[in-house]
N, C-alpha and C positions, 0 to 999 in steps of 0.2 A: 504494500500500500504506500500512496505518496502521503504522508501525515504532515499537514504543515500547520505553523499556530500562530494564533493573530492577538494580539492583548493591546485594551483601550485602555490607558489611562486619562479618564474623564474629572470632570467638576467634581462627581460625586463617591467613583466607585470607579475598582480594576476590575474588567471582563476579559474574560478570555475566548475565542473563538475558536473550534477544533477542526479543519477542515480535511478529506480526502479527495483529492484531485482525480482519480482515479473511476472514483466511485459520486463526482458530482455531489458530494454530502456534508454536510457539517455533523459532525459525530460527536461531537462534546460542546457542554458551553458551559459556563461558569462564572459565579460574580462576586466582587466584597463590595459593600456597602462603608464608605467610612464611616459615615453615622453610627450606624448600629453596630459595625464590627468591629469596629477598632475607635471606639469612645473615649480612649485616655488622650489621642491625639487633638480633641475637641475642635472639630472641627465636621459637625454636624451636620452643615448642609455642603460640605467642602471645601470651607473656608474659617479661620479664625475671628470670633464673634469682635465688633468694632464700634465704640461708640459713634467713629468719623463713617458714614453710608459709602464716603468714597474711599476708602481702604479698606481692602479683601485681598489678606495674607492665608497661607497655609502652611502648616509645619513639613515640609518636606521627607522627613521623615516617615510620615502617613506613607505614602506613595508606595516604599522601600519595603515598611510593614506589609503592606495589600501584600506584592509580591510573595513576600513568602508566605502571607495564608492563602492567597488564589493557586500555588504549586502545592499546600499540604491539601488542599479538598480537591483538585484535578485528581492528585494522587490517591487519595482514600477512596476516589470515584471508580479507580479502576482506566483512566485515561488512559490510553497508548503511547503515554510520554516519551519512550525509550526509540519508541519507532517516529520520532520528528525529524523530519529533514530539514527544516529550516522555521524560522522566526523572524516576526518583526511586528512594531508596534505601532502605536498612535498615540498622541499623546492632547492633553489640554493644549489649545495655539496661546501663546503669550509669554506663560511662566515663566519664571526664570530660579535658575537654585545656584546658589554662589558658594566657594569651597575652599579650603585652603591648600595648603603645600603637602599636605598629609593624603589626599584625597587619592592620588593614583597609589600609592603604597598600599593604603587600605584594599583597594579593589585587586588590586596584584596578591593579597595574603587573607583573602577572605576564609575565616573559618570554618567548618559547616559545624558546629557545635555552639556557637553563637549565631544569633541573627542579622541581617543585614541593619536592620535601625540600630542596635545597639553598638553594630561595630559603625557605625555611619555617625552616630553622635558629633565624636570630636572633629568629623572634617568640614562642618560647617562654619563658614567666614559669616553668615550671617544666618541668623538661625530661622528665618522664615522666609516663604518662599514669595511675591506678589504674582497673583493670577491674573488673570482673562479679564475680570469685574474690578481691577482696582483703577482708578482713575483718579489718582492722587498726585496726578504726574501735569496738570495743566501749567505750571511754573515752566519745567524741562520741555513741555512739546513748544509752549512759546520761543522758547531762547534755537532750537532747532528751528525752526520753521522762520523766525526771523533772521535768521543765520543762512540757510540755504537757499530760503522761498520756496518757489515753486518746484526746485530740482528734487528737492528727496522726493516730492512723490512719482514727478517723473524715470527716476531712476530706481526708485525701491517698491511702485506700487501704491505707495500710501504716504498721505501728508504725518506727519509725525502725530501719534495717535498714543492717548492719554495709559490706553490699555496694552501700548506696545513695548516690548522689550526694550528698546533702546533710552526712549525716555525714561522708564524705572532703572535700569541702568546710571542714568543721567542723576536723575534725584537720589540714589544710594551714595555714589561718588559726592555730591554732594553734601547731603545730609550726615553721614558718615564715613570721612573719608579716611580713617583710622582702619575699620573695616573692608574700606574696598583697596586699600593696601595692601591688606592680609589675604584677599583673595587671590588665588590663583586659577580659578578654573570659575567661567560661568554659562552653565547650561539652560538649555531650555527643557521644560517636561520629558520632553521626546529624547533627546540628547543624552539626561541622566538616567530615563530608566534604561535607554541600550546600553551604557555605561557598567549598569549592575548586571546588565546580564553578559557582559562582555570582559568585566574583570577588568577595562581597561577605559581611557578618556574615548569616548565613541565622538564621532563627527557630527553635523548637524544635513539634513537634507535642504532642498533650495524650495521644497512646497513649506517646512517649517520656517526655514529661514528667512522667508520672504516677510514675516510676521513679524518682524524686528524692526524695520528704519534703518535697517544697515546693510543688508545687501542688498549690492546695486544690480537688478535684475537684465540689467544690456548687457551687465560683462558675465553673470555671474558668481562674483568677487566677494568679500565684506569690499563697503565703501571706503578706500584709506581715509579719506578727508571726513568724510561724517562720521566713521567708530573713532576716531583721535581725535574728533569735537566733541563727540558724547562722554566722554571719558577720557582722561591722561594713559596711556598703560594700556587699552581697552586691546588694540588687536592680539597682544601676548596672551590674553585670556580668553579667547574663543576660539574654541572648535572651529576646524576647518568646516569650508562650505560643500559639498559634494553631492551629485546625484543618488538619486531616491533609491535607484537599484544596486549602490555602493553595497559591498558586503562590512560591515564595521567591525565584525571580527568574531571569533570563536565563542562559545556556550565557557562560561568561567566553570572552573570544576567546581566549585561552591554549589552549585545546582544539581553534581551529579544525584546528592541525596531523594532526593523529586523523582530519579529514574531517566533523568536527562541522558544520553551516550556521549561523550568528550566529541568535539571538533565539531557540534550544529553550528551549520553558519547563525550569524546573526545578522541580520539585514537593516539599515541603518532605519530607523523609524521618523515616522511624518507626524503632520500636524492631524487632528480630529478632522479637517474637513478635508485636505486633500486624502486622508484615507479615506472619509464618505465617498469622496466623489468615487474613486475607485469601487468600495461597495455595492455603490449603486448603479453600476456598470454603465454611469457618465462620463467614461473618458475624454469621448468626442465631444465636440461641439455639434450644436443642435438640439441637447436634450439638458435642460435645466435639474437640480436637486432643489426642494424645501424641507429643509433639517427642523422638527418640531420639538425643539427642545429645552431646557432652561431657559437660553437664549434660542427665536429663531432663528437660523441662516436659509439665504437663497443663493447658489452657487453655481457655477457650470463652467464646461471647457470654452476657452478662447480662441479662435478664428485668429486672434494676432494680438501684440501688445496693446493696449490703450487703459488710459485712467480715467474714476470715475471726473467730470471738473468740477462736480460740488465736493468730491473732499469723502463722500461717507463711504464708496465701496472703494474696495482693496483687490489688490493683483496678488496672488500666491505661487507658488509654483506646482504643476501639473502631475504627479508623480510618474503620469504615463507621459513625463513628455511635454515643452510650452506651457501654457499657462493656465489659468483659471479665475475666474473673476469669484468674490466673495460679499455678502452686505448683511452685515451684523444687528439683527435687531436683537434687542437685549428683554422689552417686557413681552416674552414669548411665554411658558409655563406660568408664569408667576403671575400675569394679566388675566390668564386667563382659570385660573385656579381661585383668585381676587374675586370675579365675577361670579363662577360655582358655586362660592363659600357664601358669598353675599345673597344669591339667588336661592339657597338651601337645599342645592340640588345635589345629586349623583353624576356623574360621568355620564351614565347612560341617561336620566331626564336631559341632562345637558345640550346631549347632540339632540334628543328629539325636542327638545326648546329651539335650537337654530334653523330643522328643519319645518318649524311650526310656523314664523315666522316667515312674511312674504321677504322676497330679495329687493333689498334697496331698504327695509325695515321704514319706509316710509319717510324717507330725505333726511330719516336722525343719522349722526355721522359723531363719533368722538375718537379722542387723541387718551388712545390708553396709556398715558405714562404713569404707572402704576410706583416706578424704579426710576434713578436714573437710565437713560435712554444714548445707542450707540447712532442710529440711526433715526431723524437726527438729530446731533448731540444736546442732548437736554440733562444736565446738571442738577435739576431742580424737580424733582417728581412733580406732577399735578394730573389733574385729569378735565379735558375740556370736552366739551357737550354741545351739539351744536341741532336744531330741531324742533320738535313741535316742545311747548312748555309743560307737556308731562314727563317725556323724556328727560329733558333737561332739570327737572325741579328731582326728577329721581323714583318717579312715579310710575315709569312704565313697568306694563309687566314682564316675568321673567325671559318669556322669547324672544322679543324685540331686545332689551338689554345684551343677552346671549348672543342675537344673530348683529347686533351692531357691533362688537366690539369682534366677531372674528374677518366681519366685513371690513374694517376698519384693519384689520392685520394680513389681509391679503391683500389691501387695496394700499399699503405701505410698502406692500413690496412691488407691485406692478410699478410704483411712480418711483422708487430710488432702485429699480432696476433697469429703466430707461435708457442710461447711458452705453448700457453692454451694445445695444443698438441689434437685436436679434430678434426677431419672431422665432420661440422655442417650437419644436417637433411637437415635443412629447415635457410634461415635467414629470419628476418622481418623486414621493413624498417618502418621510422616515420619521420617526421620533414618535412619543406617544401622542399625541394629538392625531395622527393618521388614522387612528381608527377612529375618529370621530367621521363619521360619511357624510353630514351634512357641512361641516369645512373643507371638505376634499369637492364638494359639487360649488361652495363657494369659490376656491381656488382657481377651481376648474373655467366657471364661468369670466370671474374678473380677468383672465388670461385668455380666455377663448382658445385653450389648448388639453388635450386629455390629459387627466393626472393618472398616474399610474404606480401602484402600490408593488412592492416587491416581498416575500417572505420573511426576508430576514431584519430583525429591527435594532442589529447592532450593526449598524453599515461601516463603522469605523473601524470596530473589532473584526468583521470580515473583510475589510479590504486591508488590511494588516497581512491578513493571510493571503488572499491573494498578491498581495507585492510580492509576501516571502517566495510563493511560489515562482511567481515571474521571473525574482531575481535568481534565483538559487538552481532551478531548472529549465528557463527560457520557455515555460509556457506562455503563449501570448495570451494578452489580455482578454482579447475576443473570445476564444475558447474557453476564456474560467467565466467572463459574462455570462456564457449562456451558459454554462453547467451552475453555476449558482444567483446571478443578479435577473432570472428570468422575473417579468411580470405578471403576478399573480390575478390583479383585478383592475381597471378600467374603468375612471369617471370621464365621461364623453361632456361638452361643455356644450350648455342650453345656447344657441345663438340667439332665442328670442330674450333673452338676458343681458345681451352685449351692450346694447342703447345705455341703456338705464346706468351700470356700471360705469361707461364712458364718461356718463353724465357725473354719477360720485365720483370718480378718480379727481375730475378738475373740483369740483368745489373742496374733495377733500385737500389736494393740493392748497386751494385759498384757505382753506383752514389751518391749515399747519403751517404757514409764511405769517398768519398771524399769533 
């Protein structure tokens, strides 16, 4: 059998994905929850509790823990560990975990009688980690962006962004520069967990690393002149930049305990969503992804370079290859969980409240900012209402509420994905909200394109494994697409719906400029 293994390191939890190439199957799956599993770390929703809303740290060590309990319940499972030919991961895009002089020594002499957190302790230069959600970085993105202008996002993707490595980088060196002296190594999520699994400093990929502000995507490169403006010292501390199907080096014997066999390649791991896109067997351009998740994302392959010129989406790199466009919306789960809670429903009333409700929910229209907000950048939680005066006073009932605010979250993505400049084929949905069917017929419609659902609802965690595959055995992509990203089910899009949404798109547009 060809066994290969895909592991997400997400927001909230390490999944693992068990795939046979051979046999078209995913044969094992497996998850830790840090919340619940690992509570000493406190960091319960995946992040360190803050009384600042714009700082969301996690202790890095969480991470390192998951690992070795997602390998001891593989293994109590009866997994086919021993018969893996190859691995690779996904990681949260942003994070950053910073280390000191001790760090490669430690992965070089890992013992399998202690755990990786405990022996990881002392190599930490900074002992928590900033994630995806922190945005405490608007000082650093200023001094960047007046510094280069326009060029970092011409050359990196993205205008220097509050939640991007470069800037948290920026304000650590500043904030602490005692600390960012003593650093010697600084990774991104993806980076350090190949890192552990490789016994050795792993490299970073160009789909991850694009999530930085530092590599210049024309060459490539890190950027000489913006990593040695973000920071003094900064290029000595980063992992090389390398292609997605790099192998970054051997399975560490620390592992062998698990059932691992010595010399699994390790395949260098990506960001969460260029593994989606791979998942969701979006490689090409023409077929969009909507990730429903914490945050949601709308992503797809690129036809050619270009930036968004408002500023909010992002360029990554492709793992199969060029590029892919990205746009971040942040009150995705949480928006719509807000509304549930408040409407005292279930999941299941839920979606039959949004399909209860007519389309267009009667010209009421609001701006879910439930969270601070990525897309676009809103700072300041609030929630605007825009409509008849029962709507608005808070009166309406629960279907209308329901079906405007998931209207209002397809209809954000149709207007800050305008720039990619594409009429999509097909889109594909993922994340838990996909099985809500009456936002998949929302989707469907506001785009006037069929959404299509696929089996597997860890897209990041299987396309991990399919990378490994790719790299490690040169199966091509196409072949693992259709033995595992087939489409299971098909919302075809009402055109007698199209007017009408046209019609919301632009007032919602006038709505959010105000």
């Amino acid at each position: 059998m060809a066994i290969f293994l895909g592991l997400d390191s997400s927001t909230q939890g390490l999944k693992a994905e068990l795939i046979n190439t051979e046999a078209g199957k995913i044969i094992c799956s497996c998850g830790v929850n840090f919340g619940n599993d690992l509570p000493e770390y406190q960091c319960p929703s995946g992040f360190l509790e803050n009384s600042d809303p714009l700082i969301r740290h996690a202790d890095p060590l969480v991470w390192a823990a998951a690992l070795d309990l997602l390998f001891e319940r593989l293994a109590a499972a009866g997994a086919p560990l021993a018969q893996v030919a190859g691995i690779s991961g996904s990681g949260q895009q942003h994070g950053s975990v910073y280390l000191n002089e001790s760090f490669s020594a430690v992965l070089a002499g890992l013992e399998t009688e202690k755990t990786l957190a405990e022996q990881l302790q002392p190599t930490r230069s900074r002992n928590t980690s900033p994630i995806w959600m922190d945005r405490a970085t608007s000082a650093a993105c200023a001094e960047l962006n007046g510094r280069f202008g326009n060029r970092i996002q011409l050359d990196t993707g993205s205008p220097a962004t509050e939640r991007f490595t470069g800037p948290q980088i920026r304000k650590f060196a500043e904030d602490e520069p005692d600390k960012y002296q003593n650093t010697a190594h600084i990774h991104l999520v993806s980076s350090f967990m190949a890192s552990l699994l490789c016994g050795a400093n792993a490299p970073i990929d160009y789909g991850d690393g694009a999530g930085m502000n530092l590599l210049n995507l024309k060459t490539l490169r890190w950027d000489e002149e913006i990593v040695e403006f973000t920071a003094s010292g900064l290029p000595a501390k980063l992992p090389p930049a390398v292609p997605s199907d790099t192998i970054a080096g051997r399975i560490s014997p620390y592992f062998g305990k698990y059932g691992f066999k010595p010399e699994v390649p390790v395949v260098v791991w990506s960001g969460d969503n260029p593994s989606s896109l791979i998942g969701m067997g979006a490689a090409k351009p023409g077929v969009a992804v909507i990730s429903l998740g914490t945050s949601d994302t709308f992503f797809a392959a690129m036809n050619e370079f270009k930036t968004d010129p408002e500023g909010f989406g992002h360029v990554f790199g492709n793992p199969a290859g060029g590029f892919m466009s990205l746009i971040c919306f942040t009150n995705g789960s949480l928006a719509r969980e807000k509304v549930k809670t408040e409407c005292g429903l279930s999941w299941d009333e839920f979606d039959a409240a949004a399909a209860a409700a007519a389309p267009g929910s009667e010209g009421n229209l609001m701006l879910p900012y439930f969270a601070v907000e990525s897309t676009p950048l809103i700072l300041r939680p609030g929630i605007k209402l825009s409509g008849s005066p029962e709507f608005c006073s808070g009166k309406a009932a629960a279907p209308v509420k329901v079906r405007v605010l998931l209207e209002a979250q397809a209809l954000t993505m149709k207007l800050h994905s305008n720039w990619i400049g594409e009429k999509f084929e097909r889109i594909r949905i993922t994340g838990g909200a996909s099985d809500c069917s009456a936002f998949r017929q929302i989707l469907a419609d506001v785009f006037q394109s069929p959404v299509e659902r696929i089996s597997v609802s860890d897209s990041a965690g299987l396309g991990a494994a399919l990378r490994a595959a790719n790299a490690v055995e040169n199966i091509p992509f196409e072949e693992l697409f259709e033995k595992f990203s087939a489409t299971t089910a098909i919302t075809p899009p009402v055109a007698e719906n199209a007017p009408g949404y046209e019609t919301a798109l632009r007032k919602y547009a006038e709505l959010e400029k105000s």
